[in-house]
C-alpha positions as CSV (number, residue, x, y, z in Angstrom):
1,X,0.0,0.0,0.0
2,X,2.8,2.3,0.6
3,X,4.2,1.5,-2.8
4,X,0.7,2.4,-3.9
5,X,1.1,5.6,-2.6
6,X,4.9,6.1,-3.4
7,X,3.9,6.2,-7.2
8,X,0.9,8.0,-7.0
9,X,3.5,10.3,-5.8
10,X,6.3,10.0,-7.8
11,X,3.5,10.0,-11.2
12,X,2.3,13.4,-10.2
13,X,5.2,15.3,-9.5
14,X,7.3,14.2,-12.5
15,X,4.5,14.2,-15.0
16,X,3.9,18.3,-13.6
17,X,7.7,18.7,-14.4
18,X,8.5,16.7,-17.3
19,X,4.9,14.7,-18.5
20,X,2.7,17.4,-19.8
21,X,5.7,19.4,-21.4
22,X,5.5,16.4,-23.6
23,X,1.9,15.3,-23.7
24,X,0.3,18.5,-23.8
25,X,-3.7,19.2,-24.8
26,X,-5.1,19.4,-28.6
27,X,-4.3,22.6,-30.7
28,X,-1.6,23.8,-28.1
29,X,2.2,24.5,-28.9
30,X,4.0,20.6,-30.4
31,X,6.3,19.5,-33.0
32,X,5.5,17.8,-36.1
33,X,6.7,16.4,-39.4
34,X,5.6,17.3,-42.1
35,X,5.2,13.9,-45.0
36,X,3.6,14.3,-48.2
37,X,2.7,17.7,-47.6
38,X,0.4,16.8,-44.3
39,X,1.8,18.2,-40.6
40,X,1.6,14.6,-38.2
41,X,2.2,15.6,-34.8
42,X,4.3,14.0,-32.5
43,X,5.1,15.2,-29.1
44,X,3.9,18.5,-27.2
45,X,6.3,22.1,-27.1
46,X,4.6,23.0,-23.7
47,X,7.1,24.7,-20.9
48,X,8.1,22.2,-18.0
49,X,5.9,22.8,-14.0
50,X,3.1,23.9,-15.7
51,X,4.3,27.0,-16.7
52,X,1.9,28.7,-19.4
53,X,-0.5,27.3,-18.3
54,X,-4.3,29.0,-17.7
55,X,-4.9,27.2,-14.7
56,X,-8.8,28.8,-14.6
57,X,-10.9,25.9,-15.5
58,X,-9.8,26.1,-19.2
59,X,-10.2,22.5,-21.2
60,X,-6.0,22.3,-21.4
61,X,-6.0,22.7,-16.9
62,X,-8.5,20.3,-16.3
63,X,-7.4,18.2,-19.4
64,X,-4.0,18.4,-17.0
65,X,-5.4,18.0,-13.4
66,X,-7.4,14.4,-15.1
67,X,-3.8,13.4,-16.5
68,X,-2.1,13.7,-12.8
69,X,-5.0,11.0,-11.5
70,X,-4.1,9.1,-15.1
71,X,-1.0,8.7,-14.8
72,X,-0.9,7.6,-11.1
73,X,-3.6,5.4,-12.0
74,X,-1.4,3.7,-15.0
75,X,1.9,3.7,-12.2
76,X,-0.1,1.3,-10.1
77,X,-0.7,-1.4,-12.9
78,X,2.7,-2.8,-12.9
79,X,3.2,-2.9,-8.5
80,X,0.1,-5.9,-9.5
81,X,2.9,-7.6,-11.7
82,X,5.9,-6.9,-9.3
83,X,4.2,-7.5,-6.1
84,X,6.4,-9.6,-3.4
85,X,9.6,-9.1,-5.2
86,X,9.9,-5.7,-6.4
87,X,11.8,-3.0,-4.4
88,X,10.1,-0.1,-3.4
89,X,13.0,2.0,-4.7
90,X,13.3,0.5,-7.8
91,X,9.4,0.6,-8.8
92,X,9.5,4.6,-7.9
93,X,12.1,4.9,-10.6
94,X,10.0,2.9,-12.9
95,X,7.7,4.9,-12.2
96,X,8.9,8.0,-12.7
97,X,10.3,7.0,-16.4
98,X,7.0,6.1,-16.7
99,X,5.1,9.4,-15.9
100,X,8.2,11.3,-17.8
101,X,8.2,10.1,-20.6
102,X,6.6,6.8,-21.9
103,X,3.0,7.6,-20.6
104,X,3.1,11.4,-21.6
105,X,4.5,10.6,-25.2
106,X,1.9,8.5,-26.5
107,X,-1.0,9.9,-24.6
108,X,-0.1,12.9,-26.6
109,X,-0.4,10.7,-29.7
110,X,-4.1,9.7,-28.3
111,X,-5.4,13.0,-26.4
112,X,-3.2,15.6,-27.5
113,X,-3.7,15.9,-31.4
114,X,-0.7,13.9,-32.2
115,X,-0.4,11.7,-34.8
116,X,-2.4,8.6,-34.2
117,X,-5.5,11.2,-33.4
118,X,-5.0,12.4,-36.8
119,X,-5.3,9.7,-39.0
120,X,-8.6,10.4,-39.8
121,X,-7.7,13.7,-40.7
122,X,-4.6,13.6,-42.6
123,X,-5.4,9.8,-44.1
124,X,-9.5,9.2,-43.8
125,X,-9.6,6.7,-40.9
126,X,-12.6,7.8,-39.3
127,X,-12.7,10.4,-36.5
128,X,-8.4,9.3,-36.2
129,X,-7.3,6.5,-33.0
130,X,-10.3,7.0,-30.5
131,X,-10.1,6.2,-26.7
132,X,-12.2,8.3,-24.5
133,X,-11.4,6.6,-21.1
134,X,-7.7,5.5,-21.2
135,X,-8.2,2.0,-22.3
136,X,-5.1,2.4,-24.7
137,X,-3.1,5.2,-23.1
138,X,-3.9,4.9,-18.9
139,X,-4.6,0.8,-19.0
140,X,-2.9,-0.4,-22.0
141,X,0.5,1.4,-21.3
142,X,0.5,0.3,-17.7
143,X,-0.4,-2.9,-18.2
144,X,2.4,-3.7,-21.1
145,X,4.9,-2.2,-18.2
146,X,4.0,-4.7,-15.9
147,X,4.4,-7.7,-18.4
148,X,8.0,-5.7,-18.9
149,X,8.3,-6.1,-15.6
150,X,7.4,-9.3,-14.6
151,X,9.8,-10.3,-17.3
152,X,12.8,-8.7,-15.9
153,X,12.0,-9.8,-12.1
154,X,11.4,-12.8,-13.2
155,X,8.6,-15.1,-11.2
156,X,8.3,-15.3,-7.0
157,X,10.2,-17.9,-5.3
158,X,8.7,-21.2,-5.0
159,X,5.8,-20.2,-8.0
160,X,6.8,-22.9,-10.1
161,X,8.0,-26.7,-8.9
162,X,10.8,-28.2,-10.8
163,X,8.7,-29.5,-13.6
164,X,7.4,-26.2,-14.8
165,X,3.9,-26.5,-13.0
166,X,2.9,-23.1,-11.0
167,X,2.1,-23.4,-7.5
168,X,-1.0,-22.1,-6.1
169,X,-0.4,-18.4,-3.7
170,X,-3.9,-17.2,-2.9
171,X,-4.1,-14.0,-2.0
172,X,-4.5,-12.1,1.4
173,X,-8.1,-11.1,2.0
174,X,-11.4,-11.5,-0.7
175,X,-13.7,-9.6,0.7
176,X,-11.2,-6.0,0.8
177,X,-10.9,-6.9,-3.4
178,X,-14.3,-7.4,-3.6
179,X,-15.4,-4.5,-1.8
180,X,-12.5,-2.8,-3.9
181,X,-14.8,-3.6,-6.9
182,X,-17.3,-1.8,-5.8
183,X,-15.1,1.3,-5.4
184,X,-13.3,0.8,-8.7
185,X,-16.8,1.4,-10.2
186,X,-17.5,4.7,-8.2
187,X,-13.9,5.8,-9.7
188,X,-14.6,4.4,-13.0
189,X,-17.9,6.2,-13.6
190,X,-15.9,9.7,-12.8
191,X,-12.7,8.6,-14.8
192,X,-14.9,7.9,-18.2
193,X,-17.0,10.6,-18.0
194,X,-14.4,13.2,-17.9
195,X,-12.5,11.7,-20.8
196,X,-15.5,11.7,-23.2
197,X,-15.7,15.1,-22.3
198,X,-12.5,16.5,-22.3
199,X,-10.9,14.2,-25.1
200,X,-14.1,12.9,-27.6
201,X,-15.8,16.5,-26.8
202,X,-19.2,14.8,-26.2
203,X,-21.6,17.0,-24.3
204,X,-22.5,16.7,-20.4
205,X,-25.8,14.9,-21.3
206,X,-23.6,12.0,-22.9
207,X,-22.4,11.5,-18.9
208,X,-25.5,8.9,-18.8
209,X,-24.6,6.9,-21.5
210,X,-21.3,6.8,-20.5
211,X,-22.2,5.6,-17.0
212,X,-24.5,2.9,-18.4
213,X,-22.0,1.2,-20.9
214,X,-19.5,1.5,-17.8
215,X,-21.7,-0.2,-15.7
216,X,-23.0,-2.7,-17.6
217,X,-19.3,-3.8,-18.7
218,X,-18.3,-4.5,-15.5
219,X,-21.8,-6.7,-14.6
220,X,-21.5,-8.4,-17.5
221,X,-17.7,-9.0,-17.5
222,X,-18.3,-10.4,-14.1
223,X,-20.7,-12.9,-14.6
224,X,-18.7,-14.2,-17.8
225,X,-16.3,-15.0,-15.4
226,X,-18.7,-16.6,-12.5
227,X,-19.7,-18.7,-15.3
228,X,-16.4,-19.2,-17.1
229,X,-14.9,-20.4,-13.9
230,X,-17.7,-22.6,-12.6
231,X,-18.0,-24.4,-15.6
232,X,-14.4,-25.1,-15.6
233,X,-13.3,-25.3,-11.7
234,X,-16.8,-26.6,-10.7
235,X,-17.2,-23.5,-8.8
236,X,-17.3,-19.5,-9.3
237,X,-13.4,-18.6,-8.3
238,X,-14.1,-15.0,-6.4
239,X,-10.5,-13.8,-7.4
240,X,-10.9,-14.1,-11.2
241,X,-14.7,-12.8,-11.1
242,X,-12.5,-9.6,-9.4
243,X,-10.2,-9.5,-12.2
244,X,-13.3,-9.9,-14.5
245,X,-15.2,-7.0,-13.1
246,X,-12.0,-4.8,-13.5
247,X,-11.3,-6.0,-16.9
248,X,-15.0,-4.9,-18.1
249,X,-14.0,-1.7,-16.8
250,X,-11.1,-1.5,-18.5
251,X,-12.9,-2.2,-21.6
252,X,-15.1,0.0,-20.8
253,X,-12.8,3.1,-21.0
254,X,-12.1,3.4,-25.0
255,X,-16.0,2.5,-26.1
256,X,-17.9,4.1,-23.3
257,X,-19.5,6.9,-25.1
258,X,-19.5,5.5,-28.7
259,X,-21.6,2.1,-28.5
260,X,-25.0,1.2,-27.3
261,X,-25.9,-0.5,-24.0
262,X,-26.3,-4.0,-25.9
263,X,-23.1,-3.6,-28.0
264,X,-21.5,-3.0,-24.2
265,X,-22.9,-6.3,-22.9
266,X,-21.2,-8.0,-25.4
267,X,-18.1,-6.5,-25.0
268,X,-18.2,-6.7,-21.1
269,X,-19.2,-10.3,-21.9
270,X,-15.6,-10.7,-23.7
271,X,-13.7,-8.9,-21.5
272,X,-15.0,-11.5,-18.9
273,X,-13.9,-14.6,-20.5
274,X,-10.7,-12.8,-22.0
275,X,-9.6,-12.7,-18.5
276,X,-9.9,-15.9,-17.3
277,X,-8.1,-17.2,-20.0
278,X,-5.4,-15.1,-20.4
279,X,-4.6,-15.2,-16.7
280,X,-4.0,-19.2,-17.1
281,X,-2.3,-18.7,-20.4
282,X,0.1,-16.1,-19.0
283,X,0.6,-18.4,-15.7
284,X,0.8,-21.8,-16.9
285,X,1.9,-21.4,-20.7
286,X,4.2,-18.2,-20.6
287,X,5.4,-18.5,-17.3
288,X,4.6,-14.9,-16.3
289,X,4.3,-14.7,-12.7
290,X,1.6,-11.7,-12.5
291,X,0.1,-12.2,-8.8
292,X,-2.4,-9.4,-9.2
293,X,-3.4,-10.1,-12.9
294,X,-2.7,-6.9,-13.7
295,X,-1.7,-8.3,-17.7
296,X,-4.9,-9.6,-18.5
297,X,-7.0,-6.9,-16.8
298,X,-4.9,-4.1,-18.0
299,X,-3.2,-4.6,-21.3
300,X,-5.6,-7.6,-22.7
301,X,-8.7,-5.9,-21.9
302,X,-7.3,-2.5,-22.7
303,X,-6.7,-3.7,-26.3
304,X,-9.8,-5.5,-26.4
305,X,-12.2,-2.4,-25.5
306,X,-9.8,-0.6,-28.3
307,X,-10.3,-3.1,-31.1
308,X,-14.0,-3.3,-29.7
309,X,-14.4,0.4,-30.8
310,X,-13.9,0.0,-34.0
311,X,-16.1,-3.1,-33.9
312,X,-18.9,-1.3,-32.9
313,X,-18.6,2.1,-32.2
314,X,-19.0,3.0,-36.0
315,X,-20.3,2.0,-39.3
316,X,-17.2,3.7,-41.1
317,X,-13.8,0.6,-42.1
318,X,-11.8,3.1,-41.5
319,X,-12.7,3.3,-37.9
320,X,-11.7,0.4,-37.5
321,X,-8.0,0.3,-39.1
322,X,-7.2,3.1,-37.0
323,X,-8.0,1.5,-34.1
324,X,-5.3,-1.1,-35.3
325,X,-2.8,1.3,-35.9
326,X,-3.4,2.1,-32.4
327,X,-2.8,-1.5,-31.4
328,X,0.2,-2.2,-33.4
329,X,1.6,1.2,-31.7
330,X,1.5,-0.3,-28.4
331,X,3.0,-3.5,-29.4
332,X,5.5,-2.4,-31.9
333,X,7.0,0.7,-30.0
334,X,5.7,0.7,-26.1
335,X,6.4,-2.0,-25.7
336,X,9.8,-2.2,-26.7
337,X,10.6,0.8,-25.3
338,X,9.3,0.1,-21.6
339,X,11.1,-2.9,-21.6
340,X,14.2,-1.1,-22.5
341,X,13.7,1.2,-20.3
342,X,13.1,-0.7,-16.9
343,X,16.1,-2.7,-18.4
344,X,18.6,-0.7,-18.6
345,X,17.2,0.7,-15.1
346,X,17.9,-2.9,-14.0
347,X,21.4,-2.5,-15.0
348,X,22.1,0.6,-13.2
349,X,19.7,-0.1,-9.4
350,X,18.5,-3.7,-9.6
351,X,14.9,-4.0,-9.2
352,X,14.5,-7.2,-7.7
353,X,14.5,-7.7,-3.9
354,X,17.3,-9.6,-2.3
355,X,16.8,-13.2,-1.6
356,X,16.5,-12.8,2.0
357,X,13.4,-10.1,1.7
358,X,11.4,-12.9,0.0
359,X,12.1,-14.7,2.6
360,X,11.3,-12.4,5.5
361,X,8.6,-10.4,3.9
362,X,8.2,-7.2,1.4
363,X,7.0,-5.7,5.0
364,X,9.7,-6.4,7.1
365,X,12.5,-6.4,5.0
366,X,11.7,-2.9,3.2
367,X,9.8,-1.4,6.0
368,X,11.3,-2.6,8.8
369,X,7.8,-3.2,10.3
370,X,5.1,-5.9,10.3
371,X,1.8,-4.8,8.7
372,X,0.0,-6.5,11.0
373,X,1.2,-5.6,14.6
374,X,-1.7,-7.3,16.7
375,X,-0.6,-10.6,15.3
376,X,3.0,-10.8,15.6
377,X,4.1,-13.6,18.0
378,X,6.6,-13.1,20.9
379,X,10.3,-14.1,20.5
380,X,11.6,-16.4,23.0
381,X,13.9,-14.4,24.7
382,X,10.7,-12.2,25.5
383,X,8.2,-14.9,26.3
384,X,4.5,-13.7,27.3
385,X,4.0,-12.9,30.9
């Protein structure tokens, strides 16, 4: 939780220094190229700490005050990758490469008028890449991080025997996820809303369509997974119906204001199953150690709900192809350029935790305190009176 916190932290203050002077807002200062006679733009030319900017309640401030809750939100994706082996030290420098530079770059792509927003414009694909709620640039960005990640840390001690198979490491308490769900929806409604506004330009009536595609994403998402699960385990499993819920949400984000309610049962419906099966595939076939499955929640549903745009969120093919651009984008330079970046971080401050802080605990070993005080037995040179 502190970790939580920690890159909440470290998101904000270096995406006010260094994130927006690169992101920036649509029709403000940024560079471009200029091919076949048509400008594509590429990253902002806004002055570092804010500076220049109407802070007053104009679109570009509250366009900026959303991104420093964005970004935090995307720096928290990869801790559900890293958990029990990553060092808090290390994932606050992630995190801060994250919110300087990867994040900012191609959310300026997405939000800012840059180039993948254009393509309808400059080459007739539709309205250009659309996301309203962050399923590509807030989801799908953090949740190709955390398979960067979990790559480089490698999986937890003891996760997989000797032949290959993964051992079972439930986590700590169901009911605080599943109330979690509950709050994640609260957030969601707020987070979706504001980004169809600010970034699609629909009008404040188009709040209740928003919130009724969100909300039926994440009910529908869930019970794909109840049923997914119980046909397969026998029972519901309440830990990938979590994931589910989240990963309708996340789906949620790009379509939210462009499809009706029944095209977002459906998708919710996908995102649901997509879920459940990626989490196994990633575990058991890939070897990705991802306790929190923040991979399939974040990056597979995020692309989903992208591709799922252009599926159904307009009649026009070109929609759809620009939504692929989009998808390609991630894979074929965020990727790649995450991963080099946490790896040559690697290099320099080693991200993984020591041997001995597996062993001990995340808590006691970083911390230097249990998290649970009222539990903690007595050593036998201090025996109980």
């Amino acid at each position: 939780m502190l970790a939580s916190l920690c890159a909440m932290g470290v998101a904000a203050v270096v995406y006010v220094a260094f994130g927006f002077a690169w992101q920036g807002f649509a029709g403000r200062p940024a560079h471009a190229f200029i091919i076949a006679g048509k400008a594509w733009n590429w990253i902002a030319a806004e002055p570092f700490f804010f500076r220049g900017l109407e802070i007053g309640g104009s679109p570009a401030s509250l366009a900026a005050w959303l991104q420093l809750l964005s970004v935090g939100l995307a720096a928290l994706i990869p801790l559900g990758a890293g958990a029990d082996r990553w060092r808090l030290g290390a994932s606050c420098a992630s995190t801060a490469l994250l919110a300087g530079w990867t994040y900012p770059l191609f959310a300026h792509w997405v939000w800012g008028g840059g180039w993948l927003a254009q393509l309808g414009m400059n080459y007739g694909l539709g309205r250009g890449f659309v996301d309203a709620g962050g399923a590509s640039s807030i989801h799908s960005v953090g949740g190709l991080t955390a398979l960067s990640i979990a790559w480089i840390l490698g999986p937890r001690r003891g996760k997989y025997t000797s032949e290959g198979m993964p051992a079972a490491i439930p986590g700590h308490n169901a009911v605080l996820v599943l109330f979690a769900c509950v709050l994640a929806l609260l957030g969601w409604l707020g987070l979706n809303c504001a980004g169809a506004i600010l970034f699609t330009g629909a009008e404040t009536a188009g709040a209740v369509l928003v919130a009724i595609n969100t909300t039926l994403s994440a009910f529908s998402a869930l019970l794909a997974a109840a049923l997914m699960t119980r046909a397969r385990f026998g029972r519901p499993d309440a830990s990938l119906c979590a994931n589910g819920w989240v990963g309708g949400l996340v789906a949620s984000s790009a379509v939210c204001v462009s499809v009706a309610p029944i095209a977002a049962i459906l998708i919710g419906l996908v995102a649901g199953a997509l879920v459940t099966l990626s989490v196994e595939a990633f575990e058991l076939h890939f070897t990705v150690d991802d306790p929190g499955g923040a991979i399939s929640v974040h990056a597979v549903c995020g692309i989903w709900g992208i591709l799922a745009l252009g599926l159904f969120g307009a009649n026009d093919a070109g929609q759809w192809l620009a939504q692929v651009v989009g998808i390609a984008t991630l894979f074929g330079f965020v990727l790649p350029l995450t991963y080099g970046l946490n790896w040559l971080l690697n290099r320099v401050y080693p991200q993984r935790v020591a041997v001995e802080g597996e062993r001990q605990g995340m808590d006691l070993f970083e911390l230097g305190a249990g998290a649970y005080p009222d539990f903690s037995t007595h050593a036998e040179e201090f025996p109980p009176r």
